[in-house]
Structure formats: structure tokens, C-alpha cells
C-alpha positions, 0 to 999 in steps of 0.5 A, a space after each residue: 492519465 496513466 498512473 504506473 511505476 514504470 517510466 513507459 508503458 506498452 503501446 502508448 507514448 510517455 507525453 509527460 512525468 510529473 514525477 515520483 508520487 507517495 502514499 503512506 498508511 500506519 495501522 494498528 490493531 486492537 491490544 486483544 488481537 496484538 495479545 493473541 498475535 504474540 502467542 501465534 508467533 511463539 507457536 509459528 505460522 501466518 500471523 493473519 491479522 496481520 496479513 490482512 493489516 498490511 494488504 489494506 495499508 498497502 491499498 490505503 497507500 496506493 489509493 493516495 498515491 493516485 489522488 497525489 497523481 491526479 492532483 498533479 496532473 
């Protein structure tokens, strides 16, 4: 099975779809880190817990997407 967002794939032949699949992730982050997440935003710049926050709910989600996928298929 090929898992993609796109409706074909280069090379190979779409046999079937079982359709749209999803995988949703909420985080939070420790009251400490928000705190200190506050005052970087005053000052600017990359507020990097953050950043690494949501690349993991991103990878959580797509994860699940897949274990969706597979169950349908």
C-alpha cells in the first residue's frame, strides 16, 4: 500500500482509494516554558519550543494518519 496526498503516484497504477484519512495531535507545554515563551515574543524571534512542539504534533498526526490508512485497507 502507497499512503500519499496526492490522487497518483509516478510509476504505478492507482487500483483503488479508500479515501481521505486523518490524524489530529493537541500539545501543551509546561506553564514554566509558555511563561518564558511570552517574553521571547515580546523581545521577537523564533519562539523555539514551539517550533519543536509542532514538528512533533505534525509527526504524531501523520503517524496516525497512516495507522487510519492501513486500517482501511
Amino acid at each position: 500500500m502507497i499512503i500519499t496526498p496526492s490522487s497518483s503516484v509516478a510509476g504505478h497504477r492507482t487500483l483503488k482509494t479508500f479515501g481521505l484519512v486523518k490524524g489530529n495531535t493537541i500539545r501543551a507545554r509546561h506553564l514554566g516554558k509558555d511563561i518564558l515563551a511570552v517574553f521571547k515574543n515580546v523581545v521577537g524571534g523564533e519562539i523555539e519550543e514551539y517550533t519543536k512542539m509542532m514538528a512533533e504534533a505534525r509527526e504524531q498526526a501523520i503517524d496516525r494518519m497512516i495507522a487510519e490508512a492501513l486500517k482501511l485497507g
